[in-house]
N, C-alpha and C positions, 0 to 999 in steps of 0.2 A: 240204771237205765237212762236220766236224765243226762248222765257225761258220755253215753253213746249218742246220745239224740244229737249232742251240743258235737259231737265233732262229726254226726253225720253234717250238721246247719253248716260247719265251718266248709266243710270238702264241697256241699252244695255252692255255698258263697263262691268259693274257689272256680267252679265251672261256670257261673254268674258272670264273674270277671272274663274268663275266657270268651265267652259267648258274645259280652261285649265290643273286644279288640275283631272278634270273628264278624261282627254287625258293620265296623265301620269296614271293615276288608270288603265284604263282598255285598250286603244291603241284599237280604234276600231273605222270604217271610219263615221259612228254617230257619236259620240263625235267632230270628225276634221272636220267635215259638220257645225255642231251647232258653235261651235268657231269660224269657219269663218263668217259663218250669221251673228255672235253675233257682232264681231268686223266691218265685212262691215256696220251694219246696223247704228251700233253707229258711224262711220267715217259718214253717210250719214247722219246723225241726225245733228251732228255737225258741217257738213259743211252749210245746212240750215241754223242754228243760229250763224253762225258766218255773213251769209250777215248782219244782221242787228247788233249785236254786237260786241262790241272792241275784239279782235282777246286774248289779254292777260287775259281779263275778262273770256271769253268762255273756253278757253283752263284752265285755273287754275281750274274754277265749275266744267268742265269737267272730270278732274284730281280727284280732290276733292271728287265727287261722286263715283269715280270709285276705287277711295284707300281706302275709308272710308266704303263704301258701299262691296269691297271687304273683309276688315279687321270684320266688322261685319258679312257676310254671314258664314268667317272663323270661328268665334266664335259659332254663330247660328247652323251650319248643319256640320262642322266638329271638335267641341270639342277644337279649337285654345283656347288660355291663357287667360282668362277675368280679368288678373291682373289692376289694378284699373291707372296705369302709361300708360298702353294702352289705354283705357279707355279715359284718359287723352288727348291723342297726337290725338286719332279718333276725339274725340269736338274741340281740335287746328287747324284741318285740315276742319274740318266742321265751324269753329266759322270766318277762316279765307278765306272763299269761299262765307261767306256770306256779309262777310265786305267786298270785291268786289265788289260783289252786290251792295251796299249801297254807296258806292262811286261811282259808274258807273255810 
């Protein structure tokens, strides 16, 4: 249950990020609603899966989903740079959240 919690945290972070680039677009008290939800909810996600796992593990996947998963929604839904060096560095970040995993 605790690595369901930790990739609900991560997908929250993900919508976090969003809500941010959405705050400076439009400045409207929706958006600064949603961003706080979005951040509270993933802090509460992850403070669940961290009772049961290593604090350094948690916090990295956490991390991981949330840069990775941010840097792809940038690509997907606002036209960000799909240069293939990004590309790259998103699987490094993901290749290396799973190798936690795997040693944990």
């Amino acid at each position: 249950m605790a690595w369901i919690s930790l990739i609900f945290a991560g997908l929250f972070e993900m919508f976090g990020v969003v809500m941010i680039n959405k705050l400076h677009k439009d400045r409207n008290w929706q958006s600064l609603l949603l961003l706080i939800l979005g951040f509270g909810a993933s802090f509460i996600f992850l403070a669940y899966a961290m009772k049961s796992l290593p604090m350094g593990t948690a916090y990295a996947i956490w991390t991981g989903i949330g840069a990775s998963g941010g840097a792809i929604l940038g690509i997907m839904i606002y036209g960000e740079s799909k240069d293939w060096r990004r590309i790259a560095c998103i699987a490094l970040i993901l290749g290396a959240a799973i190798g936690l995993k795997l040693v944990s």
